[in-house]
N, C-alpha and C positions, 0 to 999 in steps of 0.2 A: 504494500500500500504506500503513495507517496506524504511525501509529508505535510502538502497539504491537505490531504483528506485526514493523513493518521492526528495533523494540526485540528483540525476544524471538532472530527471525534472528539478528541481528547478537551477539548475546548468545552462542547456541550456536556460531557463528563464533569467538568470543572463549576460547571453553573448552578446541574445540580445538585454535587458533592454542597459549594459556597451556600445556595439556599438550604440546603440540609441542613447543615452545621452551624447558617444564623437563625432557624427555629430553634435548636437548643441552649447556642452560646449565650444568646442575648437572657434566659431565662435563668441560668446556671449564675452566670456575675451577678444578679439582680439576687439570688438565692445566697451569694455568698459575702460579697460587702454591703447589699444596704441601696436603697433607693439614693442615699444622700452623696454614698461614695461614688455610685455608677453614675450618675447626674455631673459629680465633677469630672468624673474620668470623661467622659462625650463632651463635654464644655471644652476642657485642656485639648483631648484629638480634635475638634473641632478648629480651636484657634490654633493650633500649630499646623491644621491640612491645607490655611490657606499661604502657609508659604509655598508651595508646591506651583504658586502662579510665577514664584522667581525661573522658572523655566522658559516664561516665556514662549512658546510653542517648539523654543530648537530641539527635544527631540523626535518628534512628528516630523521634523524636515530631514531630517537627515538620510531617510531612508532614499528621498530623492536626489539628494548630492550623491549619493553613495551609484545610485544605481547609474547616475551618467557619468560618473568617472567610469565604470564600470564598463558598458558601451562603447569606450573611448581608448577602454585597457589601459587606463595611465593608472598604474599603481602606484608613482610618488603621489597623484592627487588624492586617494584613497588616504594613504598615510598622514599627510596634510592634516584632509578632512577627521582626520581619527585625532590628530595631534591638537585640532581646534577645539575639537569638542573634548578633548582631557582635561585642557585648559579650561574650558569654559564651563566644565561643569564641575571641577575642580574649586573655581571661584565661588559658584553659586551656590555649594556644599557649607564651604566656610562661611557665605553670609548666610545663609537661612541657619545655620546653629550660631551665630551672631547674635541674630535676632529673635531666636528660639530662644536663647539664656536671659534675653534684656526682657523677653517677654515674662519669664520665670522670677525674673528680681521685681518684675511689676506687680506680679500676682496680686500683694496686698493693694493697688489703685485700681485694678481693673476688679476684683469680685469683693471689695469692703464691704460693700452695700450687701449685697447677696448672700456671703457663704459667711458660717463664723472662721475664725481662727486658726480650728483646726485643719477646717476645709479648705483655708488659704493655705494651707504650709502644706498641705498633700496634693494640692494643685500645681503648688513652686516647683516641689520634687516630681511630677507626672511631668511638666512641660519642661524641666531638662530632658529626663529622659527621653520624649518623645522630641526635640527639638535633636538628638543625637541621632536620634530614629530617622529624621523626616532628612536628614544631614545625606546619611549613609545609602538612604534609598535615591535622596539625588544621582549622588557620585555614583551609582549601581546602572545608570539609563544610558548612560556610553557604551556599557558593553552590553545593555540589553539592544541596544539601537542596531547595534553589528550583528549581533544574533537573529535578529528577524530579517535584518537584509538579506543575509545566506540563505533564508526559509528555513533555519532550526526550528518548525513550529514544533516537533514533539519533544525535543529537552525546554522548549521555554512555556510549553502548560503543564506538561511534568513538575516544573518548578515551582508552577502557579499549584498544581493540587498539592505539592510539597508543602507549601506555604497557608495554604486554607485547611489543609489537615494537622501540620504540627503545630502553628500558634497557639490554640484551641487544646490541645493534649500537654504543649509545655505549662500555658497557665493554669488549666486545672491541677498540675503539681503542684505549682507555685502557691492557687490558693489553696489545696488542702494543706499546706504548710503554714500559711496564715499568712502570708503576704500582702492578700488583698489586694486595690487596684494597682502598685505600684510593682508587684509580680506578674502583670496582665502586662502591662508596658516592658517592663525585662523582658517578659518574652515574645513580643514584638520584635523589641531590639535585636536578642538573638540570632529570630528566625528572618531578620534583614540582614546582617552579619554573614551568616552563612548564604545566602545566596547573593548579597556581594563578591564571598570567595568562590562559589561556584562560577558566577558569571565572568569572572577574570580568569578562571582556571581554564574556563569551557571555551573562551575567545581567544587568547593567546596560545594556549598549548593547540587545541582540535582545530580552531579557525586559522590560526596564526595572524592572528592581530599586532599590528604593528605602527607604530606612532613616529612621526616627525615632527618635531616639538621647535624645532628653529627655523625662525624665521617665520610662520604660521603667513600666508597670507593675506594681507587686510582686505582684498577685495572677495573671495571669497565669505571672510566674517561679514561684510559689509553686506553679501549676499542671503544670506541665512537670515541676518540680522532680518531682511526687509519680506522676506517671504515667511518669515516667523513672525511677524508684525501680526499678522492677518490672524493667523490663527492664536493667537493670544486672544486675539479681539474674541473669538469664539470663547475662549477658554472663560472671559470674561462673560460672556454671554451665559455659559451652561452655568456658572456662579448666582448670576442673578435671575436665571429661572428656576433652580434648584434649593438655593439657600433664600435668596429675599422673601418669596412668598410667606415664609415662616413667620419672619421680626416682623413683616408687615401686618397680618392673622396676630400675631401676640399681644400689637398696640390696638387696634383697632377690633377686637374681636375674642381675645383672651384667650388664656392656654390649653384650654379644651381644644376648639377649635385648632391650634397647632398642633397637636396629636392625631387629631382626625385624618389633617392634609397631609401628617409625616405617613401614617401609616398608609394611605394611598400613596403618595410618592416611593416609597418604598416598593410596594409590588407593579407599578408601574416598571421599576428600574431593570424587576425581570424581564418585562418583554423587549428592554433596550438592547439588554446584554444577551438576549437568541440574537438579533440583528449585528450588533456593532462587532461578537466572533466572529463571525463566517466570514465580514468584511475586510475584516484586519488582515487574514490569510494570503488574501491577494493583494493587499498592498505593495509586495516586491513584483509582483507581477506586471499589474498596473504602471507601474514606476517603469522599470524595464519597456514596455510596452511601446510608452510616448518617448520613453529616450531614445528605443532601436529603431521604431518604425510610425508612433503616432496615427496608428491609423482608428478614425472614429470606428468605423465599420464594425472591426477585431473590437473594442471598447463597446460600442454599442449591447453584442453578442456575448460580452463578457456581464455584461453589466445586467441583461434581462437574465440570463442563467441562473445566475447567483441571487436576482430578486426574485425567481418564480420561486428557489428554493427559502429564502427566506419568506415567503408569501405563505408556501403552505406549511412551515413548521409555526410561522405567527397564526396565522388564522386556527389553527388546531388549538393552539394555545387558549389563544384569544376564546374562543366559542367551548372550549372547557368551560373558561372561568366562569361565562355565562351560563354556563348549565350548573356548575355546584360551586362557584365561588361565593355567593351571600352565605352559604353553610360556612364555608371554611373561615371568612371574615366575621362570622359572628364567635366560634369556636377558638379563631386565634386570637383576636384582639380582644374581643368582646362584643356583647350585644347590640352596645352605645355607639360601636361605629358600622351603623347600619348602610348611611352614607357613603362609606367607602367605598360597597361593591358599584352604586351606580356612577360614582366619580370615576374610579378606574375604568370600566364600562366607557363613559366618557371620553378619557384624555387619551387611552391607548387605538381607539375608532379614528382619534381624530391624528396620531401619529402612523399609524400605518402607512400613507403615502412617504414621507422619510425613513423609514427602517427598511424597504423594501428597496430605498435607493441606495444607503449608507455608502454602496460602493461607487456612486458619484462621487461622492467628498471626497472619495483617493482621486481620482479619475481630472478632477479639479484642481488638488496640489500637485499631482506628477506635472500639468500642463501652466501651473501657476499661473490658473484663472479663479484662485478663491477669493477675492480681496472683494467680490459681488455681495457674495455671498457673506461676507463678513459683515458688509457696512447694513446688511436688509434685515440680518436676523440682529443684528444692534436694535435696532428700531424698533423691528418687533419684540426685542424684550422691553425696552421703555413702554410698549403700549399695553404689554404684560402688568407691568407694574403699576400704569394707570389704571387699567382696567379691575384689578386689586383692588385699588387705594379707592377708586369711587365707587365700589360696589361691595365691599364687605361690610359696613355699616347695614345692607341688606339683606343680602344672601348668604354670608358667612363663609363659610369652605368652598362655598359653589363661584366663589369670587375668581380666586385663583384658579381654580380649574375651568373655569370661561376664558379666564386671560390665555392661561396655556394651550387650549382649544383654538383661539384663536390667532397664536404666534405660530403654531402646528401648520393646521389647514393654508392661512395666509403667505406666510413666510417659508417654510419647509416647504410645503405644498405645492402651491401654484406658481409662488414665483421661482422656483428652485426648476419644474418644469418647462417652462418658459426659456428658463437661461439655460438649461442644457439642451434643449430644442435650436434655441437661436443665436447662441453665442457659443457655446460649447463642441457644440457640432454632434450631439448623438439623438439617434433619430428614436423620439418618446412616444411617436405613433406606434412605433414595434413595437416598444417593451412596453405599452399599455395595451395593446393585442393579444402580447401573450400572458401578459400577468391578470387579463378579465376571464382568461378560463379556469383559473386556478379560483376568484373567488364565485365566478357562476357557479362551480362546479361544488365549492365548500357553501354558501348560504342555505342552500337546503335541507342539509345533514345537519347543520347547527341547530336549522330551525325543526326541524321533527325532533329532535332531544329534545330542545326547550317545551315545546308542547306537548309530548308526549310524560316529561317531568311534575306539568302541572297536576296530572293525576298519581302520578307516582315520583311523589317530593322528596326531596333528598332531605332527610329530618334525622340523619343517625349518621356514622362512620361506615357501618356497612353499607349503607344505601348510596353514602358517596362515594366508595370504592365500585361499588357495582356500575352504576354511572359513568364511571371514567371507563371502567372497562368496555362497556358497551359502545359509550361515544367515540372512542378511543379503534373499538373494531370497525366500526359504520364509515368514521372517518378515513382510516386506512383503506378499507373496501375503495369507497370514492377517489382518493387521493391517486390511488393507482391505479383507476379505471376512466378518469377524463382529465387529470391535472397532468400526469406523467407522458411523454411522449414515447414514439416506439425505441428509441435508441438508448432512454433511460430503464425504459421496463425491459429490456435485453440485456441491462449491465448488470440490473436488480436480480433479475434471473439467478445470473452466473453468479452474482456474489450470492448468494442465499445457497446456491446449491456447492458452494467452497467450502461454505461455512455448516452445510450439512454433512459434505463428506470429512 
């Protein structure tokens, strides 16, 4: 199997495994230090994830400098481009643990008001540590940046389910020891540590990663600098539709209410992460692609593929949730956020058109045509936030999940269509041709579950397990019978029957 199928597997293995293990973990800390302890510990990671914006988008770019040196066969430019970004994330390591420690001596000016005494001084010691933390995971994106350009996709989810399985087993030691939240954070630290040394050990010895450190080129940096620009902007962008909607629900609406919208944002975040795997995979592709030959065509054909397959693992998803997620959201959250299943319902209906394209957004920076697309969904988060700030006084939760609805559709959506139709050059009349058979072909099956449900309600764990089971059969029947073309049901064939004999 190549690595990017045995990548992309291993990927949706990872999503799983990660949601598995935040049903338990988050319920397990809460069991063993205290609502008041857990509260600081997400305060502290919180204010130390957003130094993570000192990155600036360079490493997102790099996979495209890389792949046109590449193209070019100039291996001192490789080297260069390795020796810039040593440096450069070398610097940015040392200041975000800077400003992690300053942030630490602050502790008592920024939570006085809020936490007592004690809570300040176990917040000091949480935001060193994690400011060390947030330090070493910088310095770590160099050599993860090389590792995905080769297409190492199976040691770097390898490393990811490394990472989502041992964190969660070192700190359950730690706190059956009594450490509490600042044994959560050590082992954090650790399991970034180690896969620091892996990822240097696994680029230099296997890759043979190699750096030119003098002399570094200023127009090169100059270059990164200014195609990194843009995607910062984004990076800014997912900040302020992700975290603002919160402080804003807090002032205007009170804390209930930001639990409500955390816990929809939350299970949203699964349907991002089926879409934004599969897309990652061919980013070196992509890249390569526009550097050796640029052909829309090839891009076009690349891009409906990989949407029809994200179409119908989202729409499965999606039409699950609809058939037994109000159970599962009354059973995991609670009763009181009844709300939640129609919000998600909601915001992921109206995300579908961007998850389905994600592999534009590569398709975009290989061609270094993102800075459109940067300056539109800027706007449309501002309109996000108005749309928030004058309508929660009303509608409450349903504020924010309008605005996002609307930055979705508007901005992702239509005009994202548009620009790659007409600026871009990839023809969206096809890949909306082929990706209307995938959902012609799923609304039906979703909808007889549903209906069929209203008589036989999902009211227990049994009845929800049976449900999936069956929606899960009906779907697959469908999926393979009008979504799949002949050349994929022939490769289906053959692997099924490998993996029988």
């Amino acid at each position: 199997m190549s690595q990017r199928k045995s990548g992309a597997l291993l990927g949706y293995v990872n999503i799983i495994v990660k949601n598995m293990v935040y049903l338990v973990y988050t319920p397990m800390l809460l069991h063993f230090v205290g609502q008041a302890d857990y509260g600081v510990y997400q305060t502290a990671n919180s204010f130390v994830f957003s130094l993570t914006l000192l990155t600036f988008g360079f490493s997102q770019a790099y996979v495209r400098f890389y792949m046109r040196f590449k193209a070019k066969g100039d291996k001192k430019g490789i080297e260069s481009l390795n020796g810039t970004y040593l440096i450069m994330y070398a610097a940015v390591s040392i200041i975000a643990l800077i400003l992690g420690l300053v942030f630490a001596s602050c502790a008592n000016i920024f939570f006085s008001k809020g936490f007592t005494p004690d809570e300040i001084r176990l917040a000091r010691i949480l935001l060193s540590i994690m400011a060390v933390n947030i330090a070493v995971t910088l310095f770590s994106t160099v050599f993860d940046a090389y590792i995905i350009s080769h297409e190492e996709f199976v040691f770097q989810q390898s490393r990811q389910l490394f990472t989502t399985l041992a964190t969660p087993l070192i700190a359950f030691a730690l706190l059956e020891l009594g450490a509490g939240t600042i044994g959560v954070a050590c082992a954090q630290l650790a399991v970034t540590v180690i896969l620091l040394l892996l990822n240097m050990k696994y680029s230099i010895k296997k890759l043979g990663m190699q750096f030119y450190i003098r002399g570094c080129s200023k127009s090169l940096l100059m270059s990164i600098a200014i195609f990194s620009a843009w995607i910062f902007t984004n990076q800014i962008c997912d900040l302020i539709n992700d975290n603002m909607p919160n402080v804003l629900l807090g002032m205007l609406s009170g804390a209930e209410a930001v639990a409500v919208f955390a816990v929809a944002v939350q299970i949203r975040a699964v349907f991002s992460s089926l879409s934004v795997t599969m897309a990652s995979i061919f980013t070196p592709l992509i890249n390569q692609i526009v550097a050796e030959r640029n052909d829309n065509r090839e891009l076009t054909m690349l891009m409906t593929r990989i949407g029809r397959y994200q179409a119908i693992l989202f729409l499965w998803i999606w039409g699950g949730f609809i058939l037994v997620g109000r159970f599962f959201v009354a059973k995991w959250a609670g009763t009181e956020f009844d709300s939640v299943y129609w919000m998600v319902i909601a915001m992921t209906t109206a995300i579908f058109i961007p998850l389905v394209q994600n592999t534009g957004i590569e398709i975009q920076r290989a061609k270094n045509m993102h800075k459109a697309r940067s300056i539109v969904y800027l706007c449309m988060a501002v309109v996000n936030l108005a749309i928030t700030i004058l309508l929660a006084p009303y509608v409450n939760v349903w504020a924010p999940t309008l605005g996002y609805m609307v930055y979705s559709v508007v901005g992702c959506g239509i005009f994202m269509n548009w620009y790659y139709q007409n600026r871009i050059g990839l023809d969206m009349l096809y890949f909306w041709r082929k990706m209307s058979r995938c959902i012609i072909a799923a609304l039906p099956s979703i909808a007889v579950c549903v209906i069929a449900s209203h008589w036989l309600s999902v009211v227990s764990w049994f009845s929800f397990v049976i449900w999936g089971f069956v929606y899960t059969a009906i779907y697959t029947i469908v999926a393979y019978r009008f979504m799949l073309n002949k050349d994929e049901k022939e490769q289906l064939k053959s692997r099924v029957l490998k993996v029988g004999k």
